[in-house]
C-alpha positions as CSV (number, residue, x, y, z in Angstrom):
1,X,68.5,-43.8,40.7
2,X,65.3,-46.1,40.4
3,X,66.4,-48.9,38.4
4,X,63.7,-51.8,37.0
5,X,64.6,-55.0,35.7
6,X,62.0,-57.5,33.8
7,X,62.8,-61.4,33.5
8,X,62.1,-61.3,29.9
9,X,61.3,-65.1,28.8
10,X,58.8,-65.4,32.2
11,X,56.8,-62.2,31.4
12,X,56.3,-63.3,27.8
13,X,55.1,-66.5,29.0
14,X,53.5,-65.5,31.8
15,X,51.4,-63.1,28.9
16,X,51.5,-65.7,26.4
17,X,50.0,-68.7,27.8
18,X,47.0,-67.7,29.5
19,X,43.6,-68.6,27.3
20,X,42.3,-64.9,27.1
21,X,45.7,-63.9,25.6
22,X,47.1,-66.9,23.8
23,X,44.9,-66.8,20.9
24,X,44.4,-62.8,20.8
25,X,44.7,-61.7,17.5
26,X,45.3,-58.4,16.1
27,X,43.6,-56.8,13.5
28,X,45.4,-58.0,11.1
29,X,44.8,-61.5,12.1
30,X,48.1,-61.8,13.5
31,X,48.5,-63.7,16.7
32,X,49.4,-61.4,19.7
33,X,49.3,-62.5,22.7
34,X,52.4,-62.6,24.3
35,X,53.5,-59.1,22.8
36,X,50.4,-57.1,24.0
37,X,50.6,-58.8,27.4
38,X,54.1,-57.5,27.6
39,X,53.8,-54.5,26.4
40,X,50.6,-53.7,28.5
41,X,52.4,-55.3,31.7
42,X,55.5,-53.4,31.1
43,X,53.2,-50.2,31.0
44,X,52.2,-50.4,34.3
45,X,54.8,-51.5,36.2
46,X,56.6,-48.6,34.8
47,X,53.6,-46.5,35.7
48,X,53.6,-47.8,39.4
49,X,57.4,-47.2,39.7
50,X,58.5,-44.4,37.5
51,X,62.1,-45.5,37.2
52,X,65.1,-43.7,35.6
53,X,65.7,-46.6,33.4
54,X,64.0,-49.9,32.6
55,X,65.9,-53.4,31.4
56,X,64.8,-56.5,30.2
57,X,67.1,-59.5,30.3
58,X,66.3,-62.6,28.1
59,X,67.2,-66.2,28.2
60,X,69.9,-66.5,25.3
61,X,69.9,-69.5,23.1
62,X,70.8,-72.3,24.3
63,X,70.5,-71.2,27.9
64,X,70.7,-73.2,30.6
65,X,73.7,-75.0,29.0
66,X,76.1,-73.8,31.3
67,X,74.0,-75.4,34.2
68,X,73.3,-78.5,32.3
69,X,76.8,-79.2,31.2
70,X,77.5,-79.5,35.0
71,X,74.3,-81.5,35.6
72,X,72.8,-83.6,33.2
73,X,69.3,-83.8,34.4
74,X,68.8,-79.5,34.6
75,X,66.0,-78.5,32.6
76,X,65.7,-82.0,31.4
77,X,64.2,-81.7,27.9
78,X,66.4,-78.4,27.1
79,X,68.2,-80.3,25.0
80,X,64.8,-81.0,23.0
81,X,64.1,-77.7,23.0
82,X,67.1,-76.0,21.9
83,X,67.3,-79.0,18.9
84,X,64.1,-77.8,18.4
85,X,64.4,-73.6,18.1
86,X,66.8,-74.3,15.5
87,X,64.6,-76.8,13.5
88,X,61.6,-74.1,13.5
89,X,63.3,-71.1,13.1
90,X,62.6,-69.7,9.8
91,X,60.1,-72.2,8.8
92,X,56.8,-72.1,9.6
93,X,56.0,-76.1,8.7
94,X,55.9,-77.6,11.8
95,X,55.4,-81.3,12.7
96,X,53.5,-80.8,16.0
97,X,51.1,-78.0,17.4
98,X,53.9,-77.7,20.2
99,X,56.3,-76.9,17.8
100,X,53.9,-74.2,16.3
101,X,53.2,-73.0,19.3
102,X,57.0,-72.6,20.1
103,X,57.2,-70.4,16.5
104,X,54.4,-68.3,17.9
105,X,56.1,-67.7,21.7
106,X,59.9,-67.1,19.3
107,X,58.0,-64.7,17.3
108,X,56.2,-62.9,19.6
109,X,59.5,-62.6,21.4
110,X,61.4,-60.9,18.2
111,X,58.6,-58.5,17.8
112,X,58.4,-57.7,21.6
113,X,62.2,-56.9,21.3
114,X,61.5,-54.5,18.4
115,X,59.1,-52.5,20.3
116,X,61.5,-52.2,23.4
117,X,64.3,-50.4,21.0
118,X,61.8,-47.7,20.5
119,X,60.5,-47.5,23.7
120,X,63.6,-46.6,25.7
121,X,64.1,-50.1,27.1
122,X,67.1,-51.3,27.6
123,X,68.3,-55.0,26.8
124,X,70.0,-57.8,26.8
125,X,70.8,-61.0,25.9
126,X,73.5,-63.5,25.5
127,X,73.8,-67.4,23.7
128,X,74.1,-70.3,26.8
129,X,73.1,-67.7,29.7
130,X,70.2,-67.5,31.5
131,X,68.6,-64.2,32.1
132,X,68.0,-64.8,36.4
133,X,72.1,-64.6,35.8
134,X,72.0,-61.7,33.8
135,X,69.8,-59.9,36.0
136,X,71.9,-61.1,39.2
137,X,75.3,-59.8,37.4
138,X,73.6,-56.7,36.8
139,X,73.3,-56.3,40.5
140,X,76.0,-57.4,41.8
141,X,77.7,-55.3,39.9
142,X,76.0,-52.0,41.1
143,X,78.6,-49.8,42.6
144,X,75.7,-46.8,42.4
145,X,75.3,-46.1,46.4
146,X,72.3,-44.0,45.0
147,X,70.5,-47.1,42.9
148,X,67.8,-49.1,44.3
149,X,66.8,-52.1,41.9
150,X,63.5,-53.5,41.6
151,X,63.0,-56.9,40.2
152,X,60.0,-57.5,38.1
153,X,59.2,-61.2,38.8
154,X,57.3,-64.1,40.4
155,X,60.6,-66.2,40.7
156,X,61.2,-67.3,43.9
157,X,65.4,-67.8,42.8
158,X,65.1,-63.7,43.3
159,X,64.2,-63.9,46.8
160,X,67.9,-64.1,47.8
161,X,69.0,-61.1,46.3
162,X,66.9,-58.7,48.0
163,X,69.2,-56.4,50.2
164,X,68.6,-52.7,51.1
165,X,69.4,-51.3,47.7
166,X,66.9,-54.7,45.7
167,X,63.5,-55.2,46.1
168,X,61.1,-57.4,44.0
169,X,58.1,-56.0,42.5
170,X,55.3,-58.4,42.0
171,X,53.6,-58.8,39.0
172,X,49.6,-59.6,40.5
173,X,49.5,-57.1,43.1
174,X,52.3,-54.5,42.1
175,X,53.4,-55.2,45.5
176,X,57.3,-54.3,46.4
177,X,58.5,-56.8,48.6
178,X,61.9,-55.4,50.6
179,X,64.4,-56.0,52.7
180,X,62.7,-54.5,56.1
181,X,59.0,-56.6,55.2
182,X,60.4,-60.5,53.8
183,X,60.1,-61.8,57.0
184,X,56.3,-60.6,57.2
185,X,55.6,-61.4,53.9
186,X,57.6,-65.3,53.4
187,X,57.5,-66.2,56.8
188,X,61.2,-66.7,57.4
189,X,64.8,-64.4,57.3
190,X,66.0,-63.3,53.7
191,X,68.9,-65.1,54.8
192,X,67.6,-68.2,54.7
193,X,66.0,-67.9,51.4
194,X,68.7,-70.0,49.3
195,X,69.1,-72.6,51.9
196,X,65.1,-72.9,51.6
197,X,65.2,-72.9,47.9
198,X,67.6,-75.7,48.0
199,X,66.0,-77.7,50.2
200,X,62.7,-77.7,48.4
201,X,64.3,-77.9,44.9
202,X,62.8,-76.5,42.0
203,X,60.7,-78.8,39.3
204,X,60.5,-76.5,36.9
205,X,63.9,-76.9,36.5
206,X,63.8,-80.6,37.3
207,X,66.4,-79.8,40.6
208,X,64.9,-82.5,43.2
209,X,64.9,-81.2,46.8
210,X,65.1,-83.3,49.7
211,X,61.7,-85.3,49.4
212,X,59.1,-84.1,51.0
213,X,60.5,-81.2,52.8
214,X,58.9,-78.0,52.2
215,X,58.8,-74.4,53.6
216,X,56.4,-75.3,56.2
217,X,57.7,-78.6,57.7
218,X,60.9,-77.3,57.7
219,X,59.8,-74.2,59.6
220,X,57.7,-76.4,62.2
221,X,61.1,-78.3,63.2
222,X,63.6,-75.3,62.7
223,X,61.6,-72.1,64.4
224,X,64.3,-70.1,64.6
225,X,64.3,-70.0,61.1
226,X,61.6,-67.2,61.0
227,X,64.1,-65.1,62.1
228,X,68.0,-65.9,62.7
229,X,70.1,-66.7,59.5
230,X,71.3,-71.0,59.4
231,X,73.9,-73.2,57.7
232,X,73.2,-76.3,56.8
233,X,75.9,-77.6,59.6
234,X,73.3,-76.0,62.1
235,X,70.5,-78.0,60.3
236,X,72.5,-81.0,60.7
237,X,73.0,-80.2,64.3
238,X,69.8,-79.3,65.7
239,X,68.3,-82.4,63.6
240,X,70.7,-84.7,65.4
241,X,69.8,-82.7,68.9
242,X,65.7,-83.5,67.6
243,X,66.4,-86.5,67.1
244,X,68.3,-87.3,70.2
245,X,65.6,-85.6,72.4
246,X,62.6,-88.0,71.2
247,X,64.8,-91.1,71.2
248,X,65.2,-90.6,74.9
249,X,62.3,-89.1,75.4
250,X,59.4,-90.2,77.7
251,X,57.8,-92.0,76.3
252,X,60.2,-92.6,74.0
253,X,59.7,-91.0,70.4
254,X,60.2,-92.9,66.7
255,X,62.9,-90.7,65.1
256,X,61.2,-87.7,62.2
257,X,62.0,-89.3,58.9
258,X,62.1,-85.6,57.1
259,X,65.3,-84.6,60.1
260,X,67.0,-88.0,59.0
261,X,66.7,-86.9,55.1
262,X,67.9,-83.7,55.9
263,X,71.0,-85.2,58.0
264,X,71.6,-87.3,54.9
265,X,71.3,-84.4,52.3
266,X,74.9,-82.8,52.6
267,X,75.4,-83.7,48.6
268,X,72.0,-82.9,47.5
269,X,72.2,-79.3,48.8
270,X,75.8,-78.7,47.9
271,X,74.9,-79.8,44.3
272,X,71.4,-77.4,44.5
273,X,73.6,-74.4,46.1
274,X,75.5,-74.6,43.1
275,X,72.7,-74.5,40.8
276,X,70.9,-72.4,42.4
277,X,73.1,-69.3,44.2
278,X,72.2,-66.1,42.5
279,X,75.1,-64.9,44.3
280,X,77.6,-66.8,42.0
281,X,75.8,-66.7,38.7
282,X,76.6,-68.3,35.8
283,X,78.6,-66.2,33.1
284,X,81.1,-66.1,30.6
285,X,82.9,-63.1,29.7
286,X,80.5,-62.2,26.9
287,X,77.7,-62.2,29.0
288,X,79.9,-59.9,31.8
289,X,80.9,-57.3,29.1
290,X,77.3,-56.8,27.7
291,X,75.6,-56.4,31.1
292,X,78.3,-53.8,31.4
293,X,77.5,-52.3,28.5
294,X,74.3,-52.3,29.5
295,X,74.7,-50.9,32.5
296,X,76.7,-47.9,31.4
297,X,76.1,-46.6,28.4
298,X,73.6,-44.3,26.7
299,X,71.3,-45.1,24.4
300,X,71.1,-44.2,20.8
301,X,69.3,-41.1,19.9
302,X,67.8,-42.6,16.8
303,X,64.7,-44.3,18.7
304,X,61.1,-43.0,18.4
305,X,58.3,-44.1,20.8
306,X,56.4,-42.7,17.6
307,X,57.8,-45.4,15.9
308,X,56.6,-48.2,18.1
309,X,52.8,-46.2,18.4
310,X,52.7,-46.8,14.5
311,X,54.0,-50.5,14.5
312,X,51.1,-50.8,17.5
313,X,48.8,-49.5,15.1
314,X,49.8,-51.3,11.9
315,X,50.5,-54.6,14.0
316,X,46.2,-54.4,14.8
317,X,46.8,-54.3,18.6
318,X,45.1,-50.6,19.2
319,X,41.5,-53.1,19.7
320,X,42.9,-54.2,23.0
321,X,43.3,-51.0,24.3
322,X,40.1,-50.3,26.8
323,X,39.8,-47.1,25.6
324,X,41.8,-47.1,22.0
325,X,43.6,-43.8,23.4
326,X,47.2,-45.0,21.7
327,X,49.1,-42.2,23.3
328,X,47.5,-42.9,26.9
329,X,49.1,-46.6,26.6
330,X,52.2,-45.3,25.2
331,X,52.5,-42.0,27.5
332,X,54.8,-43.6,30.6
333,X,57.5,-44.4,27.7
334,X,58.3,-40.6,27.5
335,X,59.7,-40.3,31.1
336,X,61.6,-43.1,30.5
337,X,63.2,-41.4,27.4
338,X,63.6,-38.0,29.2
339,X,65.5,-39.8,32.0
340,X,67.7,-41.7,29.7
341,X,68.4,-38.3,27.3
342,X,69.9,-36.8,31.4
343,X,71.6,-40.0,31.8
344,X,72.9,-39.5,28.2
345,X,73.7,-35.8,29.0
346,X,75.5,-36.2,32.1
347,X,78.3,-38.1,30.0
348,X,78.9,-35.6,27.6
C-alpha cells in the first residue's frame, strides 16, 4: 500500500505566501491563494504518486505548546500568536495588516479543509500538537509490512525518519528521496541526520545550534560522517583526538574553536535531541487515538468530489486553471476514492 502524507500548515504557507499567489483572487473577489495552491499542489503530487490513500496532518491550536512548556524560548512569539488566533477569529476588524493577513492564512485553511472532506483526503488534527508529530506517530505506528510512506515536505526534521518502508517526496522537483540514495543526495548517512539537525539548530523554531557549526564544517572535521552512523560521545572523542594531534603537531597547531564548541555542547544537544527526535514525538493520548483513527478506518460514503468541483466553481477559482477543464484538475481524486471504497470493502 502507497501511503502519502502532506504537512498541512507548510504547504498552505508554502502556497500562500509567495507574491503570484498571495493576493490571487477568485472570481468572486475572494482571496485564494493559499487554497488553490494547495489544491493544485496536492493534484500533482497525487498524480506523480498514485497512492492508495492521501493524509494531511495540521498544526492544532495552540501547537507547539507541548514543546514550549518544556522550553521557554521554542517558537518564541507562539505565545503571540496563539493570543492572537483567538483575538481574530470570528472578527474580521483587525488592528494590524499582520493580523489580517493571519485571518486570510486561518481562512484559507478552513476552506482548504472543506474541500479535502470531498476529495477523499484524509485528516487530522489535534489542540497543542504539532503536525511533524502527527505525521511521525502515524509512522511509527505502521505495522503494514506492505506500506511504504511518502512524506510530502521540504522539512529537513523528516530527514530522520526515512527507512526502507519512508521516503520524502519533494515538493520543487517531485523528487523521492529514499533510504538507498540520502547519502548521494545530503552528503552524509541517514543516521546521522538528527545528530546534524541538532547541531545546526533550527531558527525557524528559535532552537540555537552550536554557533557556527554547520553541515559542511562539520563534515570537513568528521569525514567519516558521509558514511558511518556517530554519537555525540564519538564527536567528543575524535574532537579531543583533533585537537590533541595539532597541539603537538609540527609545527604546532592553535586548537579549532568549532571542535572546542562541540566538546562543550553535551547540554545544548541533549536539550535539541529532545526537541527535535521525530522518533519520540510529542503526543498526548488524544492526538495517539485520532492518528489511529485515522489510520484505520474508512471513510464516510457521503463525500462527493462533485461536491468540491461545484464549491471550485462557485468559490471563482476555475480562472486559474490553464486550461479551465474542471474535471481534468479534479480527475486524480477519483482513484483516490476508488482505493478508499476497496479499503472500505475489505472491512466489511
Amino acid at each position: 500500500m502507497k501511503t502519502l502524507i502532506i504537512d498541512g500548515q507548510w504547504n498552505l504557507k508554502r502556497n500562500y505566501l509567495p507574491p503570484h499567489r498571495k493576493n490571487l483572487m477568485g472570481a468572486n473577489g475572494k482571496l485564494c491563494g493559499g487554497t488553490f495552491g494547495f489544491l493544485d499542489s496536492t493534484r500533482a503530487v497525487l498524480n506523480k504518486l498514485m497512492p492508495d490513500r492521501a493524509v494531511v496532518a495540521w498544526d492544532g491550536f495552540h501547537a507547539g505548546k507541548l514543546r514550549y512548556n518544556i522550553y521557554k524560548p521554542y517558537k518564541a512569539n507562539r505565545q503571540k500568536d496563539w493570543e492572537n488566533e483567538s483575538r481574530i477569529i470570528g472578527t474580521e476588524n483587525f488592528n494590524s495588516e499582520e493580523d489580517a493577513d493571519k485571518f486570510q492564512l486561518l481562512t484559507q485553511k478552513m476552506d482548504v479543509q472543506r474541500y479535502l472532506d470531498e476529495l477523499y483526503v484524509r485528516q487530522v488534527e489535534e489542540d497543542y500538537v504539532e503536525a511533524d508529530d502527527l505525521i511521525a506517530c502515524y509512522i511509527l505506528g505502521s505495522t503494514d509490512p506492505e506500506e511504504h510512506i511518502y512524506i510530502f515536505s521540504r522539512d529537513r526534521d523528516f530527514h530522520q525518519l526515512i527507512s526502507e518502508k519512508v521516503s520524502i517526496i519533494s515538493p520543487d522537483s517531485f523528487e523521492i528521496i529514499t533510504i538507498d540514495n540520502f547519502q548521494e543526495k545530503m552528503g552524509y548517512t541517514v543516521e546521522n541526520a538528527l545528530l546534524i539537525k541538532c547541531i545546526e539548530g533550527d531558527d525557524s523554531d528559535d532552537i540555537p545550534g552550536v554557533g557556527g557549526v554547520k553541515q559542511k564544517s562539520l563534515l570537513g572535521y568528521f569525514p567519516d560522517m558521509v558514511t558511518e552512523k556517530y554519537t555525540y560521545k564519538r564527536l567528543v572523542d575524535e574532537g579531543y583526538e583533533i585537537q590533541e594531534k595539532r597541539e603537538n603537531g609540527k609545527p604546532k597547531k592553535k586548537r579549532l574553536a568549532k571542535i572546542d564548541k562541540i566538546i562543550q555542547a553535551e547540554h545544548i544537544l541533549y536539550r535539541n535531541a529532545k526537541l527535535m527526535n521525530l522518533k519520540k514525538p510529542f503526543l498526548n493520548q488524544v492526538s495517539i487515538d485520532s492518528v489511529n483513527a485515522v489510520r484505520t478506518q474508512p471513510l464516510d460514503s457521503d463525500r462527493s468530489i462533485e461536491s468540491a468541483m461545484n464549491m471550485f466553481a462557485r468559490d471563482g477559482m476555475v480562472q486559474h486553471i490553464w486550461d479551465g477543464n474542471v474535471n481534468n484538475f479534479f480527475g486524480t481524486f477519483y482513484n483516490l476514492k476508488a482505493k478508499e471504497i476497496e479499503f472500505g470493502n475489505s472491512l466489511k
